[in-house]
C-alpha positions as CSV (number, residue, x, y, z in Angstrom):
1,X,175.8,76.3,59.8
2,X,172.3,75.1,58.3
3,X,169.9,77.9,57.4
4,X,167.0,77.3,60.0
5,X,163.9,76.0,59.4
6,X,160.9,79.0,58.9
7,X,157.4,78.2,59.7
8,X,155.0,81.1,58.0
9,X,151.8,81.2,59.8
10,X,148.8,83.5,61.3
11,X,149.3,85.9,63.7
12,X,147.6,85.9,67.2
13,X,145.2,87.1,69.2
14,X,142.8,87.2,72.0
15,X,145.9,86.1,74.3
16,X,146.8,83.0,71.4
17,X,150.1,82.8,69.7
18,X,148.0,82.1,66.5
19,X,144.1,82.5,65.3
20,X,144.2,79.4,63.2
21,X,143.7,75.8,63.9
22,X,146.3,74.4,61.7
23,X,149.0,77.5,62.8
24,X,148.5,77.1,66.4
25,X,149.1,73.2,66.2
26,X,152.1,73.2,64.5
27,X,153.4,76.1,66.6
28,X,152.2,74.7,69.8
29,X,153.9,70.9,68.6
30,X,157.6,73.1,67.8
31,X,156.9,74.4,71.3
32,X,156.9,70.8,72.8
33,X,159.9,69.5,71.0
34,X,161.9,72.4,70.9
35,X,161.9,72.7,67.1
36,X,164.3,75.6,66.3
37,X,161.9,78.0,63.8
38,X,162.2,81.3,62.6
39,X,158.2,82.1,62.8
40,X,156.6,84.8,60.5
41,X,153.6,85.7,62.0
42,X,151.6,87.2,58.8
43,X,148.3,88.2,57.9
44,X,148.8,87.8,54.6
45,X,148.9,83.8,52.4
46,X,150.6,85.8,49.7
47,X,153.3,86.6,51.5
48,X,154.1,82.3,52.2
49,X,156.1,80.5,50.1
50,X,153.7,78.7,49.7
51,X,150.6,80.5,49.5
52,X,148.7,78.9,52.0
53,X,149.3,78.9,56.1
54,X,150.9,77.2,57.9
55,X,153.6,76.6,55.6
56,X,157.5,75.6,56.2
57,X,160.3,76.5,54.7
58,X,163.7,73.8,54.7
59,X,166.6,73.7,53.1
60,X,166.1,69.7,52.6
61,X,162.3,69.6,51.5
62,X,162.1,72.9,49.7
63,X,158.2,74.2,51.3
64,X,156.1,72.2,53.6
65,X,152.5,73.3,53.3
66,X,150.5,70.7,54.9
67,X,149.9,70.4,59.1
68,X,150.9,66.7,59.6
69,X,153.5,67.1,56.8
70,X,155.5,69.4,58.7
71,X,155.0,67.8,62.3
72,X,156.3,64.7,60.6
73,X,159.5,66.8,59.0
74,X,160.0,67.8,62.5
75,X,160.0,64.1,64.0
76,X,162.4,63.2,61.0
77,X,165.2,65.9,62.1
78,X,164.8,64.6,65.6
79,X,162.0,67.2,67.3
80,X,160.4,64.2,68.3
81,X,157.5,65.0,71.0
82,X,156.1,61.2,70.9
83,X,159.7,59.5,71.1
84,X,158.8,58.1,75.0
85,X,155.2,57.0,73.8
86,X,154.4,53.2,74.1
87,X,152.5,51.8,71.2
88,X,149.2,51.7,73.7
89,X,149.8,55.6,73.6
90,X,150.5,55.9,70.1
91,X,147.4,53.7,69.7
92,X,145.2,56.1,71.5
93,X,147.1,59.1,69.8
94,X,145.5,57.9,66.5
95,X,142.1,57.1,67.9
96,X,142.0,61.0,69.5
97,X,143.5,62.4,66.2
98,X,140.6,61.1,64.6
99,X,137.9,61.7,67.1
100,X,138.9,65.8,66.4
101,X,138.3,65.5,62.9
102,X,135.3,63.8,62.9
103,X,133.6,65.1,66.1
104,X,135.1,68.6,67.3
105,X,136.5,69.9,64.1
106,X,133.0,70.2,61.9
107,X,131.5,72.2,64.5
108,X,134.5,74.7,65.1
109,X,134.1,75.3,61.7
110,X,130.6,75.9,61.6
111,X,131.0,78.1,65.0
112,X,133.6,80.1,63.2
113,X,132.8,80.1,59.5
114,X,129.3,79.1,59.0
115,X,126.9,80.3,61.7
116,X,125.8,83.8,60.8
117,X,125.9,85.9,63.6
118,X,129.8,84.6,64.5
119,X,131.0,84.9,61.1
120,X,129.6,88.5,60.0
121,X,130.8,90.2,63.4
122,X,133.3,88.0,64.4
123,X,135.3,85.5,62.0
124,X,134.9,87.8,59.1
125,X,135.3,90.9,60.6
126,X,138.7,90.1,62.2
127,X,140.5,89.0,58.8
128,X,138.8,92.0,57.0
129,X,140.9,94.0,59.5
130,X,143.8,92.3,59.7
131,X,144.7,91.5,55.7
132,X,145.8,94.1,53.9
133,X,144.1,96.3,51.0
134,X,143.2,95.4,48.3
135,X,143.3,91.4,49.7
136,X,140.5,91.7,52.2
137,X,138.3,92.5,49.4
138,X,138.0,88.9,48.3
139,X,140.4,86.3,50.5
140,X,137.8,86.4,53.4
141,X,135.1,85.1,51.1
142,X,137.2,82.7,49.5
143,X,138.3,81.1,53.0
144,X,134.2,81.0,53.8
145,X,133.9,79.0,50.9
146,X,137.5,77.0,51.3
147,X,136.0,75.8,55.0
148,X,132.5,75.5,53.9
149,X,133.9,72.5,51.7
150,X,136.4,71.2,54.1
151,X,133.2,70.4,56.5
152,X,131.4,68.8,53.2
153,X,135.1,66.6,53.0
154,X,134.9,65.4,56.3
155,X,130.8,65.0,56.7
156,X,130.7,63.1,53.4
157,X,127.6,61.7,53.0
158,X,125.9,62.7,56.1
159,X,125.8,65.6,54.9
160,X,122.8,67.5,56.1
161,X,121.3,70.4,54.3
162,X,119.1,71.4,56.4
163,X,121.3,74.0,58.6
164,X,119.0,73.9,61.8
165,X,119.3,70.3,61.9
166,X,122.9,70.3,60.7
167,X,124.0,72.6,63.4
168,X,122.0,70.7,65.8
169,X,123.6,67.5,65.1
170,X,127.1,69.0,64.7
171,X,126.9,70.6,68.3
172,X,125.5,67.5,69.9
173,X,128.7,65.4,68.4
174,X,131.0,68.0,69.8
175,X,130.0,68.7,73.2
176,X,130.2,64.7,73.6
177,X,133.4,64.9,72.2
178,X,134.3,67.7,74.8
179,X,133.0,65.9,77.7
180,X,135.0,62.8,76.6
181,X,138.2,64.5,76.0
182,X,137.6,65.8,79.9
183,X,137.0,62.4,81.2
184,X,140.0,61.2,79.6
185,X,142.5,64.0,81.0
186,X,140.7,63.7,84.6
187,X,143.4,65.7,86.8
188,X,146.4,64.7,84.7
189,X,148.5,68.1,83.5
190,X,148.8,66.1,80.0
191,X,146.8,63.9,78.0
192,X,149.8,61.2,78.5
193,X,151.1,62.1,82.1
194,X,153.2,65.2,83.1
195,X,155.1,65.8,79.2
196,X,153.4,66.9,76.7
197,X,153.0,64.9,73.1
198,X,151.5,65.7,69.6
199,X,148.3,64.2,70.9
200,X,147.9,67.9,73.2
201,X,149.5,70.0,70.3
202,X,146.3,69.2,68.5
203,X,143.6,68.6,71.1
204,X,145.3,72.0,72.9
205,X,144.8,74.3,69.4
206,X,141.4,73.6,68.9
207,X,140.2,74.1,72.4
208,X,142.4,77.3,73.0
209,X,140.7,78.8,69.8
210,X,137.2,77.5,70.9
211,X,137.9,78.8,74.6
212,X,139.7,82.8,73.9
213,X,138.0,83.9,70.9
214,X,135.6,86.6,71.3
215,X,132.4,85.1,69.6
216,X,128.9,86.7,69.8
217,X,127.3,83.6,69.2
218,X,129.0,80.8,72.1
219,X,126.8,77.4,72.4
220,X,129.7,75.5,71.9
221,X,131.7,77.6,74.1
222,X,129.6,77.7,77.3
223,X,129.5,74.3,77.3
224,X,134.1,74.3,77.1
225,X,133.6,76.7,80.2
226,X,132.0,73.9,82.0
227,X,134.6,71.9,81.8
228,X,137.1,73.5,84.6
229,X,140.1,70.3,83.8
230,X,139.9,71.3,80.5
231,X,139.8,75.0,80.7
232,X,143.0,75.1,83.1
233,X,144.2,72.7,80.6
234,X,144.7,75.8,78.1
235,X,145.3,78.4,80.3
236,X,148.9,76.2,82.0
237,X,149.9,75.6,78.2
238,X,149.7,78.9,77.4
239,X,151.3,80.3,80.4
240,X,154.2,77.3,80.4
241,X,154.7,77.3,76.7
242,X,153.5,80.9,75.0
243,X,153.8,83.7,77.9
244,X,155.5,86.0,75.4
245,X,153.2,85.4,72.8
246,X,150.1,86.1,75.4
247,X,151.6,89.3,76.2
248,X,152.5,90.3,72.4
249,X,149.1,89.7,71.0
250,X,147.0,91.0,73.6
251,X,148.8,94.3,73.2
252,X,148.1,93.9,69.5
253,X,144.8,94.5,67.6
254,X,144.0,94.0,63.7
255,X,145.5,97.4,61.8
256,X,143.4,99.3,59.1
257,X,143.5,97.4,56.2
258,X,146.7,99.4,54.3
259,X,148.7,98.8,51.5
260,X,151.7,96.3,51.6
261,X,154.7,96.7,53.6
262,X,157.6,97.6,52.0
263,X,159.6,94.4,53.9
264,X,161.3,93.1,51.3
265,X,164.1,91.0,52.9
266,X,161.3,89.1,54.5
267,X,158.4,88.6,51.5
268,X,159.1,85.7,48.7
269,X,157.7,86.8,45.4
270,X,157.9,90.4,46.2
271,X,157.2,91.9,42.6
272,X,154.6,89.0,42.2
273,X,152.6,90.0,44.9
274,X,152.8,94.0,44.4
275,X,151.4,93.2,40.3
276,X,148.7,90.8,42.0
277,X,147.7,93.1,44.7
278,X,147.4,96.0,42.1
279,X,145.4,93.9,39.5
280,X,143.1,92.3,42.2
281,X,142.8,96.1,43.5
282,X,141.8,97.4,39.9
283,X,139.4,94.3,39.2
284,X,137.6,95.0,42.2
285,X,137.2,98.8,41.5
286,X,135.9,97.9,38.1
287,X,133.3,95.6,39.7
288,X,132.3,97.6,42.0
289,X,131.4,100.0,39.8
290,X,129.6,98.1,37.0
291,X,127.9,96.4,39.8
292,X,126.8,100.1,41.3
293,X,125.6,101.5,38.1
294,X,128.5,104.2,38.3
295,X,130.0,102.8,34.8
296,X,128.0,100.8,32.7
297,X,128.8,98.9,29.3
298,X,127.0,99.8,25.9
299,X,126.9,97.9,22.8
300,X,128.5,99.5,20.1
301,X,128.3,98.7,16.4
302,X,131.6,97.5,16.0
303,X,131.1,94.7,19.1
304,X,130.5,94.3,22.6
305,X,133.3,95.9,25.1
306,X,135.2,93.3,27.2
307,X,136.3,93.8,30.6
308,X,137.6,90.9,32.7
309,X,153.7,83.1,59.8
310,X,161.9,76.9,74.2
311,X,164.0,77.7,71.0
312,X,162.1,79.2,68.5
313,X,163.3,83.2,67.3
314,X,159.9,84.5,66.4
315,X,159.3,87.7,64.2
316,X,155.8,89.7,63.6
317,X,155.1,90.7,60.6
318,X,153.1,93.3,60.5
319,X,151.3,94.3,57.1
């Protein structure tokens, strides 16, 4: 019997199978097709094979780290949620695709990663509480910075750098985008009729985010709630497709941060994590420190000092 296919990604919450874009698409797409995963929800990139999620594991393709890599792995072994499609629906598939990345994506970004207000006391605050010590110290920041320049990537040069006028022009693009995406589902249960395709895997995980997250700061996501077709859009996915996972991560909340679980069956690159973990935990330490005043550095005559996660079996990880 093949080993089965294991899809590392974020764990849930606020009633979602997933807190992450990319996570909850490729989760929500397995869900459709009846992919047969092994899921690790994690809150921890170290512990992926691949050190980044969503990331799959196969015994064919070795690790699968990309989102439309792995939804076209799963087509390939025969999970194939667009096979009844004509090519006027694959056509419009494509054209949607593109209309998220170019007009809904930038702005959940900025919602979640760049406005102030949402990103100090939501976004930030939830992964600070949810990845473990010594990791939260630093891997918030450095996924700030990793989606400030995925928004630069997909802006290109209309770039603006005035963030008023940026955040003004971001919003406007997406609440068209939102209003379209209603017009075009009208009183349909999918975007294609009554089955569901890759088309409402993606459209479906970044309006679920946009819709359940708790955010303090919700331009963007007063103007979803307006939109009744596309609200009860969300809420029959999730209760047709993820009513276990509802339950599980509403009775869930984010854990102290705490040291690493001692899971090892279930963590690739065990010992490499554990030396990582203590090194980043000492460097940070030290830095904290020199940057207090606490310990500071004096020249001596002999030199200057140096210091430098249907059919899917699903499994939380907890950290």
């Amino acid at each position: 019997m093949a080993a089965p296919m294991e899809l590392y990604c974020w764990k849930g919450d606020w009633g979602l199978p997933s807190v992450d874009v990319d996570c909850l698409a490729v989760l929500t797409y397995a869900r459709f097709s009846g992919a047969p995963l092994k899921v690790h929800k994690i809150t921890n990139p170290w512990k992926s094979p691949s050190g980044s999620l969503p990331a799959l594991r196969t015994e064919e393709n070795g690790v699968i780290s990309q989102t439309h890599q792995i939804i076209t792995h799963l087509r390939k072994q025969k999970y194939n949620a667009d096979y009844d499609l004509s090519a006027r629906q694959g056509a419009d598939t494509l054209a949607f695709m593109s209309l998220l990345e170019e007009k809904l994506l930038p702005a959940l970004i900025h919602t979640f990663w760049i406005d102030a207000k949402n990103y100090v006391e939501h976004t930030r605050k939830w992964y600070a509480e949810s990845i473990p010590f010594p990791l939260n110290f630093f891997l918030p920041n450095r996924m700030h910075r990793q989606h400030v320049e995925r928004l630069r990537m997909i802006r290109g040069d209309t770039w603006i750098e005035d963030e008023e006028e940026l955040e003004k022009e971001l919003y406007k693009d997406a609440q068209e985008c939102l209003s379209l995406l209603s017009q075009r589902l009208g009183t349909q249960k999918f975007f294609f009729g009554d089955f569901p395709a890759s088309l409402d895997a993606h459209i479906f995980s970044h309006l679920a985010l946009l819709l359940k997250a708790k955010l303090p700061s919700s331009k963007l996501q007063q103007h979803l709630k307006t939109l009744d077709n596309l609200c009860n859009y969300c809420v029959s996915i999730l209760g047709m497709y993820f009513a276990w996972d509802t339950v599980a991560s509403q009775s869930t909340s984010p854990k102290k941060p705490q040291a690493e679980s001692q899971d090892g069956d279930e963590e690739p690159h065990k010992r490499r994590n554990q030396i990582l973990s203590v090194a980043v935990g000492l460097i940070a330490m030290i830095g904290y420190a020199l940057l207090s005043g606490i310990v500071s550095i004096q020249r001596g005559s002999a030199g200057n000092a140096v210091a430098s996660r249907a059919a899917m079996e699903e499994e939380d990880e907890e950290d």
